[in-house]
N, CA, C, O and CB atoms as a CASP TS submission, in Angstrom:
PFRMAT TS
TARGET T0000
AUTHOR 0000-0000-0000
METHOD Language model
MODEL 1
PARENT N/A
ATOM      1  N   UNK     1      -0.266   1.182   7.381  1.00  0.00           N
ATOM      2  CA  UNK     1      -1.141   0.314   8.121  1.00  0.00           C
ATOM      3  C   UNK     1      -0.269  -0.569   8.997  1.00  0.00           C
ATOM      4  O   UNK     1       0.554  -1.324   8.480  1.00  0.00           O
ATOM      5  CB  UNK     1      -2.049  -0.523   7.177  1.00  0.00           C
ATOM      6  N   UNK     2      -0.419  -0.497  10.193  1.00  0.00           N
ATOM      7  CA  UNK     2       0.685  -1.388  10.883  1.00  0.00           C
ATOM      8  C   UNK     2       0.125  -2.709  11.149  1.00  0.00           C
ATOM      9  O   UNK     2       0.991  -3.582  11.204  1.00  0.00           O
ATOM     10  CB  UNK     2       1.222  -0.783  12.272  1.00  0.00           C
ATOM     11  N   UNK     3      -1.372  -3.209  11.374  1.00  0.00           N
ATOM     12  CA  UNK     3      -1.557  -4.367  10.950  1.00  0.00           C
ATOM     13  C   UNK     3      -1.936  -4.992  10.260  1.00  0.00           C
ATOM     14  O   UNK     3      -3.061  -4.565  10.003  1.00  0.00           O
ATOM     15  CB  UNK     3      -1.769  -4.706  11.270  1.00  0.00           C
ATOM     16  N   UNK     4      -1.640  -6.260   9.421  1.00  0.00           N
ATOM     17  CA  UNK     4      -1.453  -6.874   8.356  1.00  0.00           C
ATOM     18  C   UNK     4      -3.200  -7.219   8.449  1.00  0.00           C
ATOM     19  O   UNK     4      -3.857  -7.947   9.193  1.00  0.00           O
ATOM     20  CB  UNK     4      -0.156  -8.111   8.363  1.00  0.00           C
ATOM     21  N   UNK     5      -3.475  -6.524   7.575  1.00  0.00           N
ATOM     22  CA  UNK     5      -4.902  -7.265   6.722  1.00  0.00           C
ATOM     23  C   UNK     5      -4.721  -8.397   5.986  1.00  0.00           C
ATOM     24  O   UNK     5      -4.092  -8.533   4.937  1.00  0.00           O
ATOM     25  CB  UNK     5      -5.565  -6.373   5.616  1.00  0.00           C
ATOM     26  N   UNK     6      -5.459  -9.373   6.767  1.00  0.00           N
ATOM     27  CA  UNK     6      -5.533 -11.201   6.342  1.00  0.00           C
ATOM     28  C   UNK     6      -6.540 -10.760   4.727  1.00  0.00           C
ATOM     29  O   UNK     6      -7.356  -9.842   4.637  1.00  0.00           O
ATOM     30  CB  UNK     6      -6.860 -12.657   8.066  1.00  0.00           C
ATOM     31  N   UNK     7      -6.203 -11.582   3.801  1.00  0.00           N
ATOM     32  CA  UNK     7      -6.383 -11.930   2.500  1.00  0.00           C
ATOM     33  C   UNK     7      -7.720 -12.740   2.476  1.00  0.00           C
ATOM     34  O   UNK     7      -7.632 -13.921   2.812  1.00  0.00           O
ATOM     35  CB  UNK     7      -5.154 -12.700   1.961  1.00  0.00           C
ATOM     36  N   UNK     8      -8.741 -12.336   2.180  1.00  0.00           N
ATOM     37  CA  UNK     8     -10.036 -12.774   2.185  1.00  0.00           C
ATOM     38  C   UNK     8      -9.981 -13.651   1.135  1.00  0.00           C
ATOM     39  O   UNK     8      -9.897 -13.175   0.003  1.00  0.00           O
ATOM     40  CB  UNK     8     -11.071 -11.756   2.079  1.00  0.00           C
ATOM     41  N   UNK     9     -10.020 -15.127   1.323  1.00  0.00           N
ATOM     42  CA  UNK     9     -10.015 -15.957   0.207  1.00  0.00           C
ATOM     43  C   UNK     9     -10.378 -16.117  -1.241  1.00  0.00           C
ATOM     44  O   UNK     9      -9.964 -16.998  -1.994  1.00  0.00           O
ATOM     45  CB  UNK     9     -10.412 -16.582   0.532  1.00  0.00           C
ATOM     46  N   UNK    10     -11.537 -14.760  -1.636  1.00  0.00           N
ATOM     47  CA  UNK    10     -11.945 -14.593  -2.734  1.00  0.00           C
ATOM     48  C   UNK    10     -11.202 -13.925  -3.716  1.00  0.00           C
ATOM     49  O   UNK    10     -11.423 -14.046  -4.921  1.00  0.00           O
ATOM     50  CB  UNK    10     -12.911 -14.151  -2.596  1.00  0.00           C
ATOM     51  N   UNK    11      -9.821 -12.816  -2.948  1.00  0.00           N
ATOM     52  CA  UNK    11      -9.000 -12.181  -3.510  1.00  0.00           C
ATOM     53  C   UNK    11      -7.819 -13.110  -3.865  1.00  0.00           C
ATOM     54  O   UNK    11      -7.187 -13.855  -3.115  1.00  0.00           O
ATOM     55  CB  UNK    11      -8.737 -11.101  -2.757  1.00  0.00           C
ATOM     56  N   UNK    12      -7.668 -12.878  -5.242  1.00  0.00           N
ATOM     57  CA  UNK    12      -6.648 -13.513  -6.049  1.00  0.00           C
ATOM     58  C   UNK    12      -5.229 -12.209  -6.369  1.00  0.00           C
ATOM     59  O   UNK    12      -5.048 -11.040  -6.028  1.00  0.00           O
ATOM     60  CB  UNK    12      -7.567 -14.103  -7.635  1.00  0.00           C
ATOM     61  N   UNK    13      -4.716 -12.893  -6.926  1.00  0.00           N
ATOM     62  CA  UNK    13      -3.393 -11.759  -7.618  1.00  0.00           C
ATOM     63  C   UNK    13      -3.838 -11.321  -8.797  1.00  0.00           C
ATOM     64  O   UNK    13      -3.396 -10.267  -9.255  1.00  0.00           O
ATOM     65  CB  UNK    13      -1.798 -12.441  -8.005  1.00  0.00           C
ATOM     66  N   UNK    14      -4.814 -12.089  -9.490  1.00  0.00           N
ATOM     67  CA  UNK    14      -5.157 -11.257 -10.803  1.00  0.00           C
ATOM     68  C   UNK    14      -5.549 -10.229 -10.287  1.00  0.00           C
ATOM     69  O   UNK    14      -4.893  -9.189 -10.347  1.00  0.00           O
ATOM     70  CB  UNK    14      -6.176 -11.742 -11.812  1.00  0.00           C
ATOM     71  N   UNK    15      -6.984 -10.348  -9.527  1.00  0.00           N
ATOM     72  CA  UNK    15      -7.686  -9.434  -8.837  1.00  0.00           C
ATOM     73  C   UNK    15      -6.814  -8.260  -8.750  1.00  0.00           C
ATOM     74  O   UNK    15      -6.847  -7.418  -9.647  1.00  0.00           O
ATOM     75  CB  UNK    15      -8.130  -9.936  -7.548  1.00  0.00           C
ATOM     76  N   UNK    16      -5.922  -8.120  -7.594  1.00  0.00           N
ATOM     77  CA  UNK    16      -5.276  -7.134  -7.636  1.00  0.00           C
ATOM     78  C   UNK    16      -4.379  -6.447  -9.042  1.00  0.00           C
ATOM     79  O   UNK    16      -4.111  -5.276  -9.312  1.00  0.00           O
ATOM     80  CB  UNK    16      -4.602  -7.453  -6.642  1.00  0.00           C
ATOM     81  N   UNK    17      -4.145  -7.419  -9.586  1.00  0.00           N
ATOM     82  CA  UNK    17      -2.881  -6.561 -10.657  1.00  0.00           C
ATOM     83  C   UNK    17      -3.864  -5.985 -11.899  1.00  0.00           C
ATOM     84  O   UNK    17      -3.235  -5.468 -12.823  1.00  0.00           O
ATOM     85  CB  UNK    17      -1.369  -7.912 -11.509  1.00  0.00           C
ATOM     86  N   UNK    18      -5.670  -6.018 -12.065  1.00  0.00           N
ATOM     87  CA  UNK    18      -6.257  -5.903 -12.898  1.00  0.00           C
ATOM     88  C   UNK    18      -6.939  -4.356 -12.025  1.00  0.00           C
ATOM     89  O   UNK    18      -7.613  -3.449 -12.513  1.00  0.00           O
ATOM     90  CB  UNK    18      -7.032  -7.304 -13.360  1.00  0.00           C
ATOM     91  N   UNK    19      -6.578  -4.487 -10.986  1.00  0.00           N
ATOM     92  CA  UNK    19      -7.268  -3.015  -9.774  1.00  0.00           C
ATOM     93  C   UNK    19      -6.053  -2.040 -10.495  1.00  0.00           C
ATOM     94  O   UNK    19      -6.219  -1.164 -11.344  1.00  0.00           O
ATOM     95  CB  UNK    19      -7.009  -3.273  -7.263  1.00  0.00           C
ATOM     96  N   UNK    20      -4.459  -2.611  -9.703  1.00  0.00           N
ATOM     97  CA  UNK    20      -3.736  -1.800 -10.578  1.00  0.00           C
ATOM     98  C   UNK    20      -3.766  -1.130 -11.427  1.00  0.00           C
ATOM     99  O   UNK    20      -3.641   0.092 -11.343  1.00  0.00           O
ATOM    100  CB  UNK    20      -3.249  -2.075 -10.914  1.00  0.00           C
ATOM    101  N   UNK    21      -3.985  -1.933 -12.724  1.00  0.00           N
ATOM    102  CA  UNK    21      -3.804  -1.386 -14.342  1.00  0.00           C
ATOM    103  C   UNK    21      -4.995  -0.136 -14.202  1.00  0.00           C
ATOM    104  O   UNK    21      -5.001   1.088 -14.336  1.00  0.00           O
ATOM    105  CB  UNK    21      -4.281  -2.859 -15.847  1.00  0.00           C
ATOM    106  N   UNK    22      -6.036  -1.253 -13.837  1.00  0.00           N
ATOM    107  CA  UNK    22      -7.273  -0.023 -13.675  1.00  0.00           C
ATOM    108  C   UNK    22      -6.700   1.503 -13.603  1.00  0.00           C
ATOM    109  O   UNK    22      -6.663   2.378 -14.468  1.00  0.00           O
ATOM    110  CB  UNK    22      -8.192  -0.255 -12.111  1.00  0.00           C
ATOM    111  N   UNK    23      -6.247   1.489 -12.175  1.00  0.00           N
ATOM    112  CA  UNK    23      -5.814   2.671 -11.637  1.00  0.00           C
ATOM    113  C   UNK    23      -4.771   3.306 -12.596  1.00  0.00           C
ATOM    114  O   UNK    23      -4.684   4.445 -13.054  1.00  0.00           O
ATOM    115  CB  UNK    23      -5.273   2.430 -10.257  1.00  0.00           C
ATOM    116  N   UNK    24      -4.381   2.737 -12.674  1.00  0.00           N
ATOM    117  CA  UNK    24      -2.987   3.525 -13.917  1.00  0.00           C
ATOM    118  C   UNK    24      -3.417   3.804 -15.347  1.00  0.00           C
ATOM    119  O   UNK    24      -2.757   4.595 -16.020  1.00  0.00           O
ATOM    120  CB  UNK    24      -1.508   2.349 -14.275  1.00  0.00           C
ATOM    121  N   UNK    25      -4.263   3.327 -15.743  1.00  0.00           N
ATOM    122  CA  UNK    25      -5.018   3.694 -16.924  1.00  0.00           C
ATOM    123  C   UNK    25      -6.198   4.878 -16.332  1.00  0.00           C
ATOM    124  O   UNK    25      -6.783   5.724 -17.008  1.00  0.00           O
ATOM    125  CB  UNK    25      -5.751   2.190 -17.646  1.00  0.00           C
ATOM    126  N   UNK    26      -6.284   4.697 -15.283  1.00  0.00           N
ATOM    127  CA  UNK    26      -7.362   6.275 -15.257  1.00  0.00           C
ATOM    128  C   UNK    26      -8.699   6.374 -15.848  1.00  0.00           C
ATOM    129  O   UNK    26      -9.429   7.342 -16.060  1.00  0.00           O
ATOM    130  CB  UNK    26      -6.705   7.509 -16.089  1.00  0.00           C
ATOM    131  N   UNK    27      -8.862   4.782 -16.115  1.00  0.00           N
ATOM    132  CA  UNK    27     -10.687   4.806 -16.231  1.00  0.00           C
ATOM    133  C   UNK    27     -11.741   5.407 -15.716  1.00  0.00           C
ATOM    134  O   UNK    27     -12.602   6.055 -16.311  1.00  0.00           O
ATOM    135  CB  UNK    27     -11.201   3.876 -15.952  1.00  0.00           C
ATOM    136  N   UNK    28     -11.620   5.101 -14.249  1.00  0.00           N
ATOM    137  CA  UNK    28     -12.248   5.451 -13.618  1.00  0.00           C
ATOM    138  C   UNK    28     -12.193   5.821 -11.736  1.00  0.00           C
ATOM    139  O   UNK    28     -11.524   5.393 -10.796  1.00  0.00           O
ATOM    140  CB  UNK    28     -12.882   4.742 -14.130  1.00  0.00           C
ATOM    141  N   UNK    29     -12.921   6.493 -11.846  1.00  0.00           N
ATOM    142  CA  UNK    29     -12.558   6.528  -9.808  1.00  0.00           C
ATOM    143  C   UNK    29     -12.425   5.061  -9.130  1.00  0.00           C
ATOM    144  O   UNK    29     -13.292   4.200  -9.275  1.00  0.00           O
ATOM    145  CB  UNK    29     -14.179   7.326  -8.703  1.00  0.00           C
ATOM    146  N   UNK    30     -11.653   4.939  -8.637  1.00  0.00           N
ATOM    147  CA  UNK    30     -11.371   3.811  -8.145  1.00  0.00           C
ATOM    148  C   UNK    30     -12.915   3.278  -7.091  1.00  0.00           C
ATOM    149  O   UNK    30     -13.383   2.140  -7.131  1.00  0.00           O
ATOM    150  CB  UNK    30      -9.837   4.075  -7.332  1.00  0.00           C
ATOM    151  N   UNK    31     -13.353   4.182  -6.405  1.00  0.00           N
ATOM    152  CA  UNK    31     -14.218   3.585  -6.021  1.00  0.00           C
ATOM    153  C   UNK    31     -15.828   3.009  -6.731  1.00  0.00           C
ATOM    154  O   UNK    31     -16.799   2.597  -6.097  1.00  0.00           O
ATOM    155  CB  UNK    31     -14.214   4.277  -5.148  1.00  0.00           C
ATOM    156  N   UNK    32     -15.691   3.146  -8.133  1.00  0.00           N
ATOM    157  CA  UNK    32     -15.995   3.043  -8.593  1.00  0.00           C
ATOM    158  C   UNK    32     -16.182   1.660  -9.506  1.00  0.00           C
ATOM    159  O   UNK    32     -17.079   1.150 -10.177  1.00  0.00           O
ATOM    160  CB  UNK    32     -15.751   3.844  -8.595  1.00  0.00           C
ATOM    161  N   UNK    33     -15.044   1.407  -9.201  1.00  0.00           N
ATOM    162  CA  UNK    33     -13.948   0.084  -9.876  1.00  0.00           C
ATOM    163  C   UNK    33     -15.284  -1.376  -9.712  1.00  0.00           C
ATOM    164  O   UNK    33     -15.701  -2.181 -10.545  1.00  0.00           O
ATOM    165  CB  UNK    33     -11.903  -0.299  -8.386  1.00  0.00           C
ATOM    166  N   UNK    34     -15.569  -1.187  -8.404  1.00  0.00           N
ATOM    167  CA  UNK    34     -16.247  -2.849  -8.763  1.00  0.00           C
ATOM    168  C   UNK    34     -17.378  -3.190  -9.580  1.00  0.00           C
ATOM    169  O   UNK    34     -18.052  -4.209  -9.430  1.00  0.00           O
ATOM    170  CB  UNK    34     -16.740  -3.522  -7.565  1.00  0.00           C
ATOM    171  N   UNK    35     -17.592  -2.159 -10.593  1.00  0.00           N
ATOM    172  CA  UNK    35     -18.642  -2.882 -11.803  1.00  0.00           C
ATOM    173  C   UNK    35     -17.551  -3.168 -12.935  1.00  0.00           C
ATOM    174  O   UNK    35     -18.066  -3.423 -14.023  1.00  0.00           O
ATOM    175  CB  UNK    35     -20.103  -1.677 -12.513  1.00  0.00           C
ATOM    176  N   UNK    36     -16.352  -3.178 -12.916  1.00  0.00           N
ATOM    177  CA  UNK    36     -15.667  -3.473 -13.820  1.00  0.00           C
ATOM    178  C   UNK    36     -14.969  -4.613 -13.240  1.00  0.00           C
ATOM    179  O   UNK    36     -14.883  -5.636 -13.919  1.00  0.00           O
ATOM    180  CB  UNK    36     -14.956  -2.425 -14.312  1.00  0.00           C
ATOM    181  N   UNK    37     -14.522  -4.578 -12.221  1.00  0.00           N
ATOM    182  CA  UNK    37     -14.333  -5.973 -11.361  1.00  0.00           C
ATOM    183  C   UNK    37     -15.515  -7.439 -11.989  1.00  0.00           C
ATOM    184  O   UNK    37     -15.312  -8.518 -12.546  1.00  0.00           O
ATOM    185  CB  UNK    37     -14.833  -5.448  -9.412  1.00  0.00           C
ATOM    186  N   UNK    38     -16.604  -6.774 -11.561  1.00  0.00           N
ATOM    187  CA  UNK    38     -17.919  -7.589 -11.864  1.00  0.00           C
ATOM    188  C   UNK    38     -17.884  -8.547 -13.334  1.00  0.00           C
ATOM    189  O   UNK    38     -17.835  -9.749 -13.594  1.00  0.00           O
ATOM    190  CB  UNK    38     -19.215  -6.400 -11.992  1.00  0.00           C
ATOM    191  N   UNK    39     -17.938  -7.302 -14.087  1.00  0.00           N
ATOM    192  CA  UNK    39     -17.845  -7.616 -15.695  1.00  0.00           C
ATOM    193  C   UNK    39     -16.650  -8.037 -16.154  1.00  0.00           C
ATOM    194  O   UNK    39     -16.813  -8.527 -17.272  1.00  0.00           O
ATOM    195  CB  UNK    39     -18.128  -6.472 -16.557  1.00  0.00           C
ATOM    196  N   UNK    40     -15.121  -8.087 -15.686  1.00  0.00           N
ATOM    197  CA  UNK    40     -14.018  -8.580 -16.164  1.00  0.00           C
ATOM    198  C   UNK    40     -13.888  -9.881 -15.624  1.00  0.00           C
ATOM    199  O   UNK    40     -13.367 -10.726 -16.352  1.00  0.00           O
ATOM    200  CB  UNK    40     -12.943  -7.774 -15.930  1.00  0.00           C
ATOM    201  N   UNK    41     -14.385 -10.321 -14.106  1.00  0.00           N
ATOM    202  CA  UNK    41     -14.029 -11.515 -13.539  1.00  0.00           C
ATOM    203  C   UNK    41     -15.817 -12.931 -13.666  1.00  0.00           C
ATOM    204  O   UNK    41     -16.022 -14.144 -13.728  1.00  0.00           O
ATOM    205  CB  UNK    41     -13.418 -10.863 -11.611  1.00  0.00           C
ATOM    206  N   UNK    42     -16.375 -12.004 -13.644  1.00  0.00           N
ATOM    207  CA  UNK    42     -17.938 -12.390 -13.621  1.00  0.00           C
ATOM    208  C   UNK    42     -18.253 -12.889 -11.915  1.00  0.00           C
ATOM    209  O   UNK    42     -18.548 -13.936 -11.339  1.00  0.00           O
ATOM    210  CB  UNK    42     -18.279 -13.889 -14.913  1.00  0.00           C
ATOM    211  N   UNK    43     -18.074 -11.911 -11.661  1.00  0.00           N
ATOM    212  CA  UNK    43     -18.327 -11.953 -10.013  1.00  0.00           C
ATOM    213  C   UNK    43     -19.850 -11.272  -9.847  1.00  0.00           C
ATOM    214  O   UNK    43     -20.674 -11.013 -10.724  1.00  0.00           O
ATOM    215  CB  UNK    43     -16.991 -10.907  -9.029  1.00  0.00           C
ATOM    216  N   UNK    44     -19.905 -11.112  -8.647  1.00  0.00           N
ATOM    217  CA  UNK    44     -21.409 -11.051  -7.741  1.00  0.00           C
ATOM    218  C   UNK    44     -21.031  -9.348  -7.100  1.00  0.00           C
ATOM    219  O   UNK    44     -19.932  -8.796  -7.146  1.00  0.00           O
ATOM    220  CB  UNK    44     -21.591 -12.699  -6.068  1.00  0.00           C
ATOM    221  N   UNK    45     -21.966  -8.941  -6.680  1.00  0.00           N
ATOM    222  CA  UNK    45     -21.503  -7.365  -6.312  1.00  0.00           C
ATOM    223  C   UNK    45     -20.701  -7.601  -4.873  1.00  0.00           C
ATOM    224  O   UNK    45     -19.620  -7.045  -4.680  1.00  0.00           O
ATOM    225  CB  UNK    45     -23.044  -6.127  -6.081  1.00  0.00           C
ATOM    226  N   UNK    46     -21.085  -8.144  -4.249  1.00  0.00           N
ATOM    227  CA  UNK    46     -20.762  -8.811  -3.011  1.00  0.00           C
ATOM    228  C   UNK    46     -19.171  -9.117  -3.012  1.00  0.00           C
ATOM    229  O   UNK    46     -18.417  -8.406  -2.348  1.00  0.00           O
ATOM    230  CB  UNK    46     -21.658 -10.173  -2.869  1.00  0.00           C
ATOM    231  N   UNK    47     -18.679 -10.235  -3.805  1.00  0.00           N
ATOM    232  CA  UNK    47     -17.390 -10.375  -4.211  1.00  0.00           C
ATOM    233  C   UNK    47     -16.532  -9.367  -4.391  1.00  0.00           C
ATOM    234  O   UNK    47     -15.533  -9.176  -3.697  1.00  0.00           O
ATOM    235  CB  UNK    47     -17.375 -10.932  -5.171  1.00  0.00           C
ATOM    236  N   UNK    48     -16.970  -8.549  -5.524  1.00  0.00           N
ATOM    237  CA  UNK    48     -16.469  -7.420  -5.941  1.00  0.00           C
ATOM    238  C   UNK    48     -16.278  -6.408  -4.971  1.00  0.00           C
ATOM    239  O   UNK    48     -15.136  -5.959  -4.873  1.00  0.00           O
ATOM    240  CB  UNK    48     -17.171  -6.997  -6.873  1.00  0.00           C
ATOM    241  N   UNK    49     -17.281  -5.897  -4.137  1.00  0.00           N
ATOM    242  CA  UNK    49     -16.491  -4.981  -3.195  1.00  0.00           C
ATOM    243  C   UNK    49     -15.872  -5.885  -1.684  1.00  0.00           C
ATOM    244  O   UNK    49     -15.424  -5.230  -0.743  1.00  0.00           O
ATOM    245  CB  UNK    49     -17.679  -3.616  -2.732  1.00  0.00           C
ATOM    246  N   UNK    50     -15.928  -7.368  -1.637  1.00  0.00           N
ATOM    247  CA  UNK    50     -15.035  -7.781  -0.930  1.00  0.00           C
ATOM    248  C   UNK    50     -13.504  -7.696  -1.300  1.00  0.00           C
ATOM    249  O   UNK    50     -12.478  -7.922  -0.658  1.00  0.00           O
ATOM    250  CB  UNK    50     -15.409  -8.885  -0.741  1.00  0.00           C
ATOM    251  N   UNK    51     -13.747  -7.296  -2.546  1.00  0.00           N
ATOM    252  CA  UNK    51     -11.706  -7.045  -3.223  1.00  0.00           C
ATOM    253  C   UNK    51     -11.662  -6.293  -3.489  1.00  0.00           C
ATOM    254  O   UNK    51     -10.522  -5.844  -3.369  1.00  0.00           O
ATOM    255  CB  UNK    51     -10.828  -7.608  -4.351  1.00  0.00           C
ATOM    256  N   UNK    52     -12.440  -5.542  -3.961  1.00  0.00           N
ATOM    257  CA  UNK    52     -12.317  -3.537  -3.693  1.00  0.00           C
ATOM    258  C   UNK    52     -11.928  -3.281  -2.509  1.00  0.00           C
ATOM    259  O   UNK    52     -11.265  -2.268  -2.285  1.00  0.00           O
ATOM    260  CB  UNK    52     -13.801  -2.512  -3.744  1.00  0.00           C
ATOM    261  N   UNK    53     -12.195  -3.963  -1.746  1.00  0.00           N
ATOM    262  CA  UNK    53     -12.120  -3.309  -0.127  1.00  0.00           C
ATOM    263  C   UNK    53     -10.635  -3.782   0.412  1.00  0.00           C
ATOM    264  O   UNK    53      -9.960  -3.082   1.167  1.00  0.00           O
ATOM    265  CB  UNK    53     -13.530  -4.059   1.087  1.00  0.00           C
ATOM    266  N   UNK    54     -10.227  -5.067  -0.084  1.00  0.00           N
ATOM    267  CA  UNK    54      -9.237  -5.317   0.053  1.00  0.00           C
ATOM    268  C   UNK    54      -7.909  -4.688  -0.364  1.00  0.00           C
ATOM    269  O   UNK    54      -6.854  -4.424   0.214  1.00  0.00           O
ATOM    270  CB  UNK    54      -9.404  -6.146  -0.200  1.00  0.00           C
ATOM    271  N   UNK    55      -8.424  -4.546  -1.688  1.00  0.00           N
ATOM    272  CA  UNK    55      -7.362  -3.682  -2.696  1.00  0.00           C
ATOM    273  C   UNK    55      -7.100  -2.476  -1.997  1.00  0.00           C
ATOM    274  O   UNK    55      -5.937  -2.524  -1.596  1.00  0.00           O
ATOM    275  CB  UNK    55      -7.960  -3.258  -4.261  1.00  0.00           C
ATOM    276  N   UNK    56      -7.576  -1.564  -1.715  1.00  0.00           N
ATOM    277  CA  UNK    56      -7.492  -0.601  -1.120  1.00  0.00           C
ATOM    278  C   UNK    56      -7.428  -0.274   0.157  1.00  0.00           C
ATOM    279  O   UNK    56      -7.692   0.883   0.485  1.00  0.00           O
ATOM    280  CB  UNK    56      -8.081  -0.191  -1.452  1.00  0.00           C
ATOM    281  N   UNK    57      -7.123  -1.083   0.958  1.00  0.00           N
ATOM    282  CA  UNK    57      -6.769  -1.588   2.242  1.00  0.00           C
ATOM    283  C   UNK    57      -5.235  -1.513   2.404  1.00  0.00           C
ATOM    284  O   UNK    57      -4.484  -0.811   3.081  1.00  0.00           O
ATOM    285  CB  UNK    57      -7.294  -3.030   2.418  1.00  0.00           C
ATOM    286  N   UNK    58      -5.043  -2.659   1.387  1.00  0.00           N
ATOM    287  CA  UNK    58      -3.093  -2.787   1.393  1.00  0.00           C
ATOM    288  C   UNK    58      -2.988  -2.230   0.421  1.00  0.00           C
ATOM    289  O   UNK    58      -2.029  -2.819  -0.079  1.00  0.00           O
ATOM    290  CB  UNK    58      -2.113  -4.265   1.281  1.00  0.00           C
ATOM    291  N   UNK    59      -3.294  -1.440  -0.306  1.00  0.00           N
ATOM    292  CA  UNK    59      -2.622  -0.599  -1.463  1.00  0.00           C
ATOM    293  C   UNK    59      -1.045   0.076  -1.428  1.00  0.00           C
ATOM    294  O   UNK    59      -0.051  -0.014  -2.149  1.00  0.00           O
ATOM    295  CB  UNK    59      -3.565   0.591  -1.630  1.00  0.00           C
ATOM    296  N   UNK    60      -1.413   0.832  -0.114  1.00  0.00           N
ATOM    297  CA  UNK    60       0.063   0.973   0.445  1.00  0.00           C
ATOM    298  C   UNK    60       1.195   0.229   0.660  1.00  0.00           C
ATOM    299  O   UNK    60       2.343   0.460   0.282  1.00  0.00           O
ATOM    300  CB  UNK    60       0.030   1.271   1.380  1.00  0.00           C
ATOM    301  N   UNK    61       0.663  -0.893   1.447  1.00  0.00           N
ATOM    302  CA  UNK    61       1.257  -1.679   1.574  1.00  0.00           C
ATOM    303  C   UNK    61       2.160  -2.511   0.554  1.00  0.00           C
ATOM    304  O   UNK    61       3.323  -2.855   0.763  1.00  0.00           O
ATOM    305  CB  UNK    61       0.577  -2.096   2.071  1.00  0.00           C
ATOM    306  N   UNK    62       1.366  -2.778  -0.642  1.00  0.00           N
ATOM    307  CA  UNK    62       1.664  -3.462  -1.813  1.00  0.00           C
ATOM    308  C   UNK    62       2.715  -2.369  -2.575  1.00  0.00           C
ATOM    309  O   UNK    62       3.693  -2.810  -3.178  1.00  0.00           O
ATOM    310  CB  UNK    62       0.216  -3.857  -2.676  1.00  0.00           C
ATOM    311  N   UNK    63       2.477  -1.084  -2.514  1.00  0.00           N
ATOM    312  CA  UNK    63       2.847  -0.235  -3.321  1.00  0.00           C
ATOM    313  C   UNK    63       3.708   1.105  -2.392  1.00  0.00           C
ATOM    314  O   UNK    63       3.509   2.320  -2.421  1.00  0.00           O
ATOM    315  CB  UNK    63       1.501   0.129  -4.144  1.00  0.00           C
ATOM    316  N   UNK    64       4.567   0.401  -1.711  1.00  0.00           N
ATOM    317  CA  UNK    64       5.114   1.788  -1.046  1.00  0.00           C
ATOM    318  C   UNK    64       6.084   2.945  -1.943  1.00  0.00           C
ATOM    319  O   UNK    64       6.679   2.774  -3.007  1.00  0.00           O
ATOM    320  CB  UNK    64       6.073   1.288   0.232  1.00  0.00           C
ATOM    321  N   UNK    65       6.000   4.055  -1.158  1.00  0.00           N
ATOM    322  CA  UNK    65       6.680   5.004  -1.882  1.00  0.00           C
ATOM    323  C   UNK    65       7.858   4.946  -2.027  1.00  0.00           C
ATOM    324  O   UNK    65       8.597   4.473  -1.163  1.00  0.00           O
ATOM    325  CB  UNK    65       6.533   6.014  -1.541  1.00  0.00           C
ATOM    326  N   UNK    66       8.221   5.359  -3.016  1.00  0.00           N
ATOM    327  CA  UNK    66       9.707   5.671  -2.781  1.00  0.00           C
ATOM    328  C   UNK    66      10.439   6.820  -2.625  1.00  0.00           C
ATOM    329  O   UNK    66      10.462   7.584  -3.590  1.00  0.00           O
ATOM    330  CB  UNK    66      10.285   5.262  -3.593  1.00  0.00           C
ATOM    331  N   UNK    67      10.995   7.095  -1.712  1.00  0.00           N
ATOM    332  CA  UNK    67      11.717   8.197  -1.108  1.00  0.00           C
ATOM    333  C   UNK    67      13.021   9.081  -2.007  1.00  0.00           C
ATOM    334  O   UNK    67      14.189   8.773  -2.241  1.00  0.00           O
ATOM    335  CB  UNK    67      12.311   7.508   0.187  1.00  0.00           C
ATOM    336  N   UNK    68      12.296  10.144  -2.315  1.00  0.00           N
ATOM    337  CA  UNK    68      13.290  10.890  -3.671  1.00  0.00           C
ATOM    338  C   UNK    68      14.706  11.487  -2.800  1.00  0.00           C
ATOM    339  O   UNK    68      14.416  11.856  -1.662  1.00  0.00           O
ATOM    340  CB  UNK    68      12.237  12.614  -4.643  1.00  0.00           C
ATOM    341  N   UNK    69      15.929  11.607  -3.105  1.00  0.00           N
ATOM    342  CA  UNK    69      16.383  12.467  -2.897  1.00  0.00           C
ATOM    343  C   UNK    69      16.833  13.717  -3.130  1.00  0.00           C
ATOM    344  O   UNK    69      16.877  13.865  -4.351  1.00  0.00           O
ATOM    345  CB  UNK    69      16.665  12.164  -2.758  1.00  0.00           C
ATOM    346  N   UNK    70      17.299  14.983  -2.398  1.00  0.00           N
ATOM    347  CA  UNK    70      16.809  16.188  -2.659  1.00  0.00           C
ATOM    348  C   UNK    70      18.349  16.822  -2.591  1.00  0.00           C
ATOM    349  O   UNK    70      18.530  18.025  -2.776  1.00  0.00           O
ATOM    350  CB  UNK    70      15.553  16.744  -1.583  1.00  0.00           C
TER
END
């Protein structure tokens, strides 16, 4: 993503590092994620896919690859 997606004030760092785990535990489809968002933070549906949307916006960003060598 070459431009920086501004941080919608409702998104915290928990937020994200609880999307993370999500994802790495393999619960569930990620897009799926914001009724567990909902029920872990006690947010509004609204909220929830305002940081779903976020999360997965800079995901990359947050999480770049790392380049193996061969």
């Amino acid at each position: 993503m070459s431009e920086q997606t501004s941080r919608p004030s409702i998104v915290s760092e928990k937020h994200l590092e609880f999307l993370d785990h999500l994802r790495e535990a393999g619960i569930t489809n990620m897009y799926g994620a914001g009724s567990y968002l909902r029920k872990a933070f006690e947010i509004g549906e609204t909220d929830s896919h305002t940081i779903l949307s976020y999360w997965m916006q800079t995901f990359a960003e947050r999480h770049p690859r790392k380049e193996t060598s061969k």
